[in-house]
Residue, then its C-alpha position, 0 to 999 in steps of 0.5 A: x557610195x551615195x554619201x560621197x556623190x552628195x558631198x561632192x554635190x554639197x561641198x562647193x555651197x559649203x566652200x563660202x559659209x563653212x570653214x575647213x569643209x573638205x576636212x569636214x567631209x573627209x572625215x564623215x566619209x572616213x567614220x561612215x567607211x568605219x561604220x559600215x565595216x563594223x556593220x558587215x562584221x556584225x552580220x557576217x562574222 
């Protein structure tokens, strides 16, 4: 996926300003994974 190659690109800038990024990132990953799933599911019930 596009989205975790750029948070793998993101994630060592962020290291030095954001507090607690890898859990950050996880769980955008994980939300994005729940939405596409509920995206296909929609058009393919």
């Amino acid at each position: 996926m596009a989205e975790k190659r750029f948070n793998a690109v993101l994630s060592p800038h962020l290291q030095t300003t954001t507090e607690g990024v890898e859990e950050i990132i996880a769980r955008m990953e994980h939300a994005s994974k729940v939405l596409w799933r509920e995206e296909a599911e929609r058009i393919f019930p």
